[in-house]
N, C-alpha and C positions, 0 to 999 in steps of 0.2 A: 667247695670241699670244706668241710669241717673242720675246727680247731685239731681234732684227732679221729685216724678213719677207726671206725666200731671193729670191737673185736670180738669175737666169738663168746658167746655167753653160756659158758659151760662150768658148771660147780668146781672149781677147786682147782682150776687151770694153773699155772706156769708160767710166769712172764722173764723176759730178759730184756731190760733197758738197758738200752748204749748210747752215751753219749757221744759226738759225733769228730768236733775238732781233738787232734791229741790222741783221741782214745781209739774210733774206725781208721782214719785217716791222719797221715804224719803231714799236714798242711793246714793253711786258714779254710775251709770253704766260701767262708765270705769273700776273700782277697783273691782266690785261687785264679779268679775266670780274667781279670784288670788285662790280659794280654790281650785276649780273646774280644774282649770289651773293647778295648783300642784299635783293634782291627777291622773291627765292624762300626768305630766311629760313631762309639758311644761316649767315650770318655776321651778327655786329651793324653798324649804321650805324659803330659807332667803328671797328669792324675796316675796314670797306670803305673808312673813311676812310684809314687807316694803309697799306693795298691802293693807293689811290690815289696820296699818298704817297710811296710805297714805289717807285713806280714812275715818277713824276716825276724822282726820286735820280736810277735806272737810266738814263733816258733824258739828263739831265743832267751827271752827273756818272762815270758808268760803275760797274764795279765791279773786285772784286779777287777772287782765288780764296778768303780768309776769308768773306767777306763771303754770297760766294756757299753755299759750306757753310751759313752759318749762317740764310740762309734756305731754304735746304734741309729745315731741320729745323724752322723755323718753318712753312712750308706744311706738311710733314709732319704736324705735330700738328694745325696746323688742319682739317683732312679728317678725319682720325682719325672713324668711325662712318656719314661719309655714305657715301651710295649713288651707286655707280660708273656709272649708267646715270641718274639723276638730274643728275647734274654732266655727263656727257656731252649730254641730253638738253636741259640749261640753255646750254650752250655752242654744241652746233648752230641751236638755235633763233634766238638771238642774234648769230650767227658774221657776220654780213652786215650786222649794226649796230656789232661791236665790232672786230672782225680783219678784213675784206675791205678798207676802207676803209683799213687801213695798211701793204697788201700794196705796196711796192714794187715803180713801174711796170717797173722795171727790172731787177727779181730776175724777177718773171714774163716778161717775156722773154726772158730769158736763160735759163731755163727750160725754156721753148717751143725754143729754140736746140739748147738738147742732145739734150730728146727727138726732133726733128726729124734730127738726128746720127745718132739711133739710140743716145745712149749712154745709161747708165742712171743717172737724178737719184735720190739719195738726201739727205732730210732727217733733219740727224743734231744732238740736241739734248740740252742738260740739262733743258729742261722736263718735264712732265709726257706720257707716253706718248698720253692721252686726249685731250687738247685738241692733240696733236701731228699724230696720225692725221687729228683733224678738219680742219684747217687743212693738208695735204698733200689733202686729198679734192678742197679747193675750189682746191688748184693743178694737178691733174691728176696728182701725185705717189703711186705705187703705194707705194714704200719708205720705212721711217721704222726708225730707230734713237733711241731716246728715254729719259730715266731711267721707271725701271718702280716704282712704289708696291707694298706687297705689300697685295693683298686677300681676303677669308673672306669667302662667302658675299656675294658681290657687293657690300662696302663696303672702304671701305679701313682700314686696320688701322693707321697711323700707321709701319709700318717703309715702310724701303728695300732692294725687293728688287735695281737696281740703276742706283747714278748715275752718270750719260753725262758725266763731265767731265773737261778736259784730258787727262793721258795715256788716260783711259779711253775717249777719241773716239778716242784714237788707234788705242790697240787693235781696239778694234772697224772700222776702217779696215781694217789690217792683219790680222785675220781673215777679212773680205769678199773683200778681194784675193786670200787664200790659197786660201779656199773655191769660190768663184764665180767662179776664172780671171780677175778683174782684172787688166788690166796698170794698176798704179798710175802707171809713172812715166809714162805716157801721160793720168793722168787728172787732175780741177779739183778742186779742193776752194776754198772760199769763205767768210771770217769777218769777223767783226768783233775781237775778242776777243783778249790776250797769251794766255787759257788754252786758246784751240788752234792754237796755235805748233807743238805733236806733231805736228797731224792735218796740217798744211800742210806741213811737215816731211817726210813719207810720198810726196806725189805730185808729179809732174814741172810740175803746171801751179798753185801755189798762186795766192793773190790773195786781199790783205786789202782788205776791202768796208769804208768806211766805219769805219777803223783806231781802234781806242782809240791812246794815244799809245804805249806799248809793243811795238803789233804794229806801226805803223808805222813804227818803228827798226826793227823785225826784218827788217821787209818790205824796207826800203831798204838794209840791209845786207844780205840776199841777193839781192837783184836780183829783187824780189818784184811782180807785177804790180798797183798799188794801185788801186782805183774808187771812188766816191763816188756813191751812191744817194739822188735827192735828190727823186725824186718817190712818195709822197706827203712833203711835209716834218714832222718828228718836232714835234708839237705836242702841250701841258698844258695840257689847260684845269681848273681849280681845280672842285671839285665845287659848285652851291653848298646854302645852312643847309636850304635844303628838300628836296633830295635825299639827305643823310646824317642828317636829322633834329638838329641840333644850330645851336648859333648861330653867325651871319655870322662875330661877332666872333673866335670860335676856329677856327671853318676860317681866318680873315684872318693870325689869330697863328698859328696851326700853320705855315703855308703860309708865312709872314715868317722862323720858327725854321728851316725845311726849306732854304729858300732858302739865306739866311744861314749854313748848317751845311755846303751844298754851296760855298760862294766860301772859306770856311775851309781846307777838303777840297783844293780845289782849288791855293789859294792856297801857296805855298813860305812857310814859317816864317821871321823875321828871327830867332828867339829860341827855345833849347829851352820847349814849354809844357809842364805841369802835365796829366797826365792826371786827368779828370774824366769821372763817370759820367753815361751817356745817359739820358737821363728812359725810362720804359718807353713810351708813347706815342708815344715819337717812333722807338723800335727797329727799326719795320719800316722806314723810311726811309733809313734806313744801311745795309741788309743786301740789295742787292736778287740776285735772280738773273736770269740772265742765260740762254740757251741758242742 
């Protein structure tokens, strides 16, 4: 499949781009499946714990374009040798116990809204292309632009053959429009996110969903139309000692340190501090991505 599947090539069409974590869905979709994943003995319980984690940060605390890169390349290597239809096949099965349930009521209908327009939804994301496709199925959504893994022989290979972020949303916006008779400044696009300021930037009808703080300064300085997606509401529940196999007591502390690292994060400095190195356990937790 293609970087992005073709859309109908009709003069002066309508698009509505949505971005995917934050904005469709109140979850990581990269992080979402690490149970699922552990269960099928792909991952270790400590990893699926770090997955969990990892994704609490994201939901909590947001992320930054580093941050993002560098789980980028942590998912990367994690996959490295499985099988592309095994992960899809672990995703789909689960997809109504992990991702349906976080599908904002409100992204789905507004959805519903456009296709009924007749204009053309496109979900457009740094996640993974596989778990991307799957979760567009189950919204009725034919188009998907997504970061694409490079695979051999039906596994994946640990490269990138291309990642969907910031200006690169953009791009590929402004490809679509060029190719497929998009009138952009007639069309929506829809985030959460400062790192697709590009892709809102492109069309006549932006609207930040659910604003990290950076995109909604932007938002308000252009006269940006803001929303707030609040049903289902974005909720962590902590794993617990018997479902990641290890003790109460350190998912208790991990989850204390994660906390505590995010109000830090968060927190404006009184005082230059002392850079100090992250424990590796705690890595995935600071780095999450975002799409």
């Amino acid at each position: 499949m293609s970087t992005h599947d073709h859309l109908p090539a009709k003069n002066g069409r309508i698009a509505a781009f949505f971005d995917l974590d934050k904005t469709i869905i109140a979850t990581s979709s990269a992080f979402a499946f690490g149970k699922e994943f552990m269960n099928n003995g792909l991952i270790t319980p400590a990893d699926a714990l770090q997955m969990t984690l990892a994704k609490a940060s994201y939901m909590m605390a947001g992320q930054t374009s580093e941050q993002m890169d560098a789980t980028r390349d942590q998912l990367a290597a994690m996959v490295t040798g499985w099988s592309v239809e095994e992960v899809e096949n672990i995703a789909r099965e689960t997809m109504h116990t992990v991702v349906t349930p976080a599908i904002y009521h409100e992204a789905r209908e507004l959805i519903k809204f456009h296709q009924a327009a007749g204009h053309e939804v496109v979900i457009i994301s740094a996640s993974e292309a596989t778990l991307v496709r799957l979760i567009a199925e189950e919204l009725g959504v034919e188009h998907v632009v997504a970061t694409e893994l490079e695979t051999v022989d039906g596994r994946f290979t640990g490269g990138i053959v291309h990642y969907l972020k910031g200006h690169a949303k953009a791009d590929a916006v402004a490809k679509i429009g060029q190719t497929e008779n998009i009138n952009l400044a007639e069309s929506f696009a829809y985030s959460d996110s400062a790192t697709d300021i590009p892709m809102l930037e492109l069309v006549g009808n932006p609207v930040a969903v659910n604003p990290d703080r950076a995109m909604k300064k932007a938002a308000l300085e252009n006269g940006w139309d803001i929303r707030t997606f609040r049903d289902p509401v974005p909720l962590f529940t902590m794993p617990g000692a018997k479902e990641v196999g290890i003790g109460a007591s350190v998912v208790a502390g991990v989850a204390a340190l994660v906390v505590a690292g995010i109000w830090l994060f968060q927190r404006p400095p009184l005082e230059p501090r002392k850079a100090h190195k992250t424990p590796d356990f705690l890595s995935w937790a600071h780095t999450p991505l975002a799409g």
